[in-house]
C-alpha positions as CSV (number, residue, x, y, z in Angstrom):
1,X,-1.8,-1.3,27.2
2,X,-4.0,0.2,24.5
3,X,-3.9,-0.4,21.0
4,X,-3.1,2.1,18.7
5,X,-6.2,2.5,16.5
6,X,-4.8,2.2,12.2
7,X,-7.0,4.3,10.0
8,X,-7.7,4.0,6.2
9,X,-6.2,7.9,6.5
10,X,-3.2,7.0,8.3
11,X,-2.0,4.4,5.6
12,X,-2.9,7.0,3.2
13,X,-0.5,9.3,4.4
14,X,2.4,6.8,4.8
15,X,2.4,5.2,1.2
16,X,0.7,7.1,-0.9
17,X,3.7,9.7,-2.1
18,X,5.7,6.0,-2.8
19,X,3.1,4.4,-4.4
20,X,1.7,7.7,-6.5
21,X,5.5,7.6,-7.4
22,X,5.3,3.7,-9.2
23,X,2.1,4.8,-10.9
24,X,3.1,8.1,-11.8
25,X,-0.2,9.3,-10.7
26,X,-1.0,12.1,-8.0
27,X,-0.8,11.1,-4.3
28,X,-4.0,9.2,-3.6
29,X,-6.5,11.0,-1.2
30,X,-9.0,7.7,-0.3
31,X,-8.3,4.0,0.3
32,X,-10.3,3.6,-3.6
33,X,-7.2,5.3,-4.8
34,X,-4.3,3.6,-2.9
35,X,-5.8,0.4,-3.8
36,X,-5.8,1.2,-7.1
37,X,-2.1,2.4,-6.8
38,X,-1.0,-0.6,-5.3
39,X,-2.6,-2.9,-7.8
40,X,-0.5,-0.5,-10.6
41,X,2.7,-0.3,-8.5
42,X,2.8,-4.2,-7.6
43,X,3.5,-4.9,-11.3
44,X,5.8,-2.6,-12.1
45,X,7.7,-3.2,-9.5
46,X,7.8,-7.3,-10.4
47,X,8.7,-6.0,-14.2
48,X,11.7,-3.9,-12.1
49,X,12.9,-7.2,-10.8
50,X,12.0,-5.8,-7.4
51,X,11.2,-8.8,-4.5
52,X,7.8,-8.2,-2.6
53,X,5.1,-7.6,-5.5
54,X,3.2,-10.5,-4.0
55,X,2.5,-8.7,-0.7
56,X,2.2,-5.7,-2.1
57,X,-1.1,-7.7,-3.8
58,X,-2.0,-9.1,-0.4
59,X,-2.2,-6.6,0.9
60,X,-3.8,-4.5,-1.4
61,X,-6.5,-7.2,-1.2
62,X,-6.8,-6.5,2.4
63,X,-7.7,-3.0,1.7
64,X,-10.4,-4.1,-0.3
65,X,-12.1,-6.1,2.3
66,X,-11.7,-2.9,4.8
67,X,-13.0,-0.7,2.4
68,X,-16.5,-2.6,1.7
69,X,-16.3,-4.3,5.2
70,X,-18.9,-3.5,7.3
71,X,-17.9,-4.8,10.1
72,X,-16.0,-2.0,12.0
73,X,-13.2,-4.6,14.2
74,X,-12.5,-7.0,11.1
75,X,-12.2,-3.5,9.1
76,X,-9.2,-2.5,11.5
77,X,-8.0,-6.0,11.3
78,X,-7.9,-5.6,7.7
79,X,-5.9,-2.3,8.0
80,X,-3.7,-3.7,10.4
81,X,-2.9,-6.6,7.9
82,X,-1.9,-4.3,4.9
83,X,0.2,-2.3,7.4
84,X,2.2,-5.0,8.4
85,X,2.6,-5.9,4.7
86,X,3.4,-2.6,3.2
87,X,5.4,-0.8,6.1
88,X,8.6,-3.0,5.6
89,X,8.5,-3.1,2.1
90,X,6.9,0.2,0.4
91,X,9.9,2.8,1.1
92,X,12.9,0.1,-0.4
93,X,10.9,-0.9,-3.3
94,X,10.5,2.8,-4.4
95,X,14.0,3.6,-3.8
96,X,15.1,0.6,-5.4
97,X,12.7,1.9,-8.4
98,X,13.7,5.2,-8.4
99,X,17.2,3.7,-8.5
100,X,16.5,1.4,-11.3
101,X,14.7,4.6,-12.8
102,X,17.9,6.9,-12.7
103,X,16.0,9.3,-10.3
């Protein structure tokens, strides 16, 4: 069985419209961005009263370590770390955001 490879691009595409959302910034294009978005979001969404913040941190802290890795395998590691993190919890934390917001 092969493993699927995670890119910085395909993270991208899954969270940032959420995220951009919580910042209420545009989408962001590079991993510089959605780390940046996450460290916004994460905060906002504790001040919401909104549960997962903290691994919304972790694993925006994994995306640093891919990002100025060097190492190409524990980069994809690092990916695959923030993925597992942020794919349960990104979509419900917005919506419960957006329903906190009145949106």
């Amino acid at each position: 069985m092969t493993a699927t490879v995670l890119t910085a691009e395909t993270l991208i595409s899954r969270y940032a419209t959420d995220l951009a959302y919580v910042a209420q910034e545009p989408p962001a294009t590079d991993l510089a961005a959605l780390i940046s978005q996450l460290d916004t979001a994460a905060p906002r969404y504790e001040a919401a009263g909104i549960n997962g913040h903290e691994d919304l941190e972790t694993a925006s802290s994994y995306l640093d370590e891919a990002l100025h890795g060097t190492d190409e395998t524990s980069r994809d590691v690092f990916l695959r770390r923030a993925d597992e993190l942020l794919r349960p919890l990104v979509g419900d934390m917005t919506q419960e955001y957006r329903t906190a917001a009145g949106d």
